[in-house]
N, C-alpha and C positions, 0 to 999 in steps of 0.2 A: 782738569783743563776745560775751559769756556769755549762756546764758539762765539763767533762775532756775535750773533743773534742772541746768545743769553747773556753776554756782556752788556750790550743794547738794554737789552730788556731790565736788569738788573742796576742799570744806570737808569732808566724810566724809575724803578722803583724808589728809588735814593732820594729823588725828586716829589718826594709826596705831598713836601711844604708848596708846589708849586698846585695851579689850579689841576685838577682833574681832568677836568674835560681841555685842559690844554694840552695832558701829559697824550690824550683821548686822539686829538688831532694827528699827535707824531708816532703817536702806534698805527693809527690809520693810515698815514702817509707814508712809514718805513714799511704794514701789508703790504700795499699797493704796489712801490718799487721790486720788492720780492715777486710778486706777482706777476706782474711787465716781463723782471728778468726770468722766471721758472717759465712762463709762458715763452718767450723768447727761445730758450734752450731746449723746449720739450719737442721730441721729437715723434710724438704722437698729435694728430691734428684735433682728437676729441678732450686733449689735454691744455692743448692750443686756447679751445676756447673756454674751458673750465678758467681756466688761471687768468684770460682777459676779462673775464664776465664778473671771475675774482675781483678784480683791481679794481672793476669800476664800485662795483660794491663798497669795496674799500676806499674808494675815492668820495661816497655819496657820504659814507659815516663820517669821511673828514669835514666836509663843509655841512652837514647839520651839528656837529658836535663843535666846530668852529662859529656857526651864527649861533648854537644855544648860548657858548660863553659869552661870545660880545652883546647877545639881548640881556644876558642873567647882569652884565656888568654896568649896563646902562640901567638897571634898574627894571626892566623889564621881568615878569616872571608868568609864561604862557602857564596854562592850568590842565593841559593835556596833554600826551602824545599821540598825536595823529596817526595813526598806522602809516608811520613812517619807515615802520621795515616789514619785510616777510619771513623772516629766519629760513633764507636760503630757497625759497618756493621760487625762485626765479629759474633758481639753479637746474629745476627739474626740465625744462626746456632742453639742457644741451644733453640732458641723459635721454631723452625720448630721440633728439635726432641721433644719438649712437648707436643706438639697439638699428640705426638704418644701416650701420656701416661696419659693424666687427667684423675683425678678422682675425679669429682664434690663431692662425701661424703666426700672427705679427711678435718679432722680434720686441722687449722694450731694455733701453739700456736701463743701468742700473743710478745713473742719475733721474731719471724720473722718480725712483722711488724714493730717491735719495731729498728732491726736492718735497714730494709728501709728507715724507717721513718729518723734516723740516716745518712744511708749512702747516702737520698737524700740532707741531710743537706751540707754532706763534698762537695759531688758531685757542688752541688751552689757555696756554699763558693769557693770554689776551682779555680772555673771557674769566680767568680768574681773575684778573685787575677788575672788570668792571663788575665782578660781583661784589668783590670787596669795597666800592666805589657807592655800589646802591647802597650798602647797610649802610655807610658815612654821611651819604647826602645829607643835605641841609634841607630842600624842599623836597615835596612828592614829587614835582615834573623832573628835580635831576634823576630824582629815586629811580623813576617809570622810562627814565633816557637811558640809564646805566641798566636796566635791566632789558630791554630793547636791543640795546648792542649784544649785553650777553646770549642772546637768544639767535639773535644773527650770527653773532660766532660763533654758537653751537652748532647754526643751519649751514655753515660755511662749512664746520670739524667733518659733519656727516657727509655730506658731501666728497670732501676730500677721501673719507672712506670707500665711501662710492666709488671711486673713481679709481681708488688701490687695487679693489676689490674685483674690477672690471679690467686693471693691468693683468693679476694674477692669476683670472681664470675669466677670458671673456663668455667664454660658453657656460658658464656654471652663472656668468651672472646676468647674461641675456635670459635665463628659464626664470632665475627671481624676477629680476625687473618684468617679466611679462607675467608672471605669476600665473605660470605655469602649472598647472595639476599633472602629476604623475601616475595617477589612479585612471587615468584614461576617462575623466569624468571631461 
């Protein structure tokens, strides 16, 4: 049994005669809706802004991967990628304002996990399309594009862990994140 989302994704795949960095936009753009909604429903506020900080992310990969196609298709073929992403180093921002705010009794329902659990799914998937995308390329710039996404959606997956990992034990994961010595040193 399928859920919507690997249904989705599995009709993405079907679609391979179609351009890449188009199939590229709508996995971007169905992220980003998940996103909105997980954020929307989370009922933790450091989750809150995990899954909005998500979306836009995912919003940014759609419209560079939507102008690469239309420059690639005008004829255009730029000869670099800019450090147009960070794999996820943005992210680290909303982990540093949390560590201001835990609160090891807080209750989490079991749809937060549920939506992780999920949005680690897309996160893979995702990032095994665009590896499989680099090896196909035709230039080195989609090459260096598709491998730029995958590196963001890897910085995205950890992240996501991060933030399980901070639902299921916030005190064990405030001593990591502060990186804490136990040796009393």
């Amino acid at each position: 049994m399928h859920t919507d989302q690997e249904d989705w994704f599995m009709e993405l795949q079907k679609e391979v005669k179609r351009d890449p960095l188009e199939i590229a936009v709508g996995m971007e753009i169905e992220g980003k809706e998940f996103y909105l909604k997980a954020g929307e429903k989370s009922g933790d506020q450091f989750g809150q802004k995990l899954f909005a900080r998500l979306a836009r992310e995912e919003d940014f990969h759609a419209v560079k991967a939507l102008e690469i196609a239309n420059a690639l298709k005008s004829g255009q073929t730029p000869a670099t990628i800019e450090n147009l992403f960070d794999a996820g180093k943005r992210i680290n921002s909303i982990f540093a304002w949390a560590q201001k705010d835990i609160d090891p009794r807080k209750q989490i329902a079991q749809d937060e996990f549920d939506a992780i659990r999920l949005a680690l799914d897309l996160e893979e998937r995702t990032r095994t399309f665009y590896k499989e995308q680099s090896t196909k390329a035709e230039t080195e710039f989609e090459r260096s594009f598709f491998k730029a996404l995958m590196n963001e959606e890897r910085g995205h997956y950890l992240s996501l862990v991060d933030y399980r990992e901070y639902l299921t034990d916030p005190a064990s994961w405030f001593v990591k994140a502060e990186h804490h010595s136990l040796d009393g040193a």
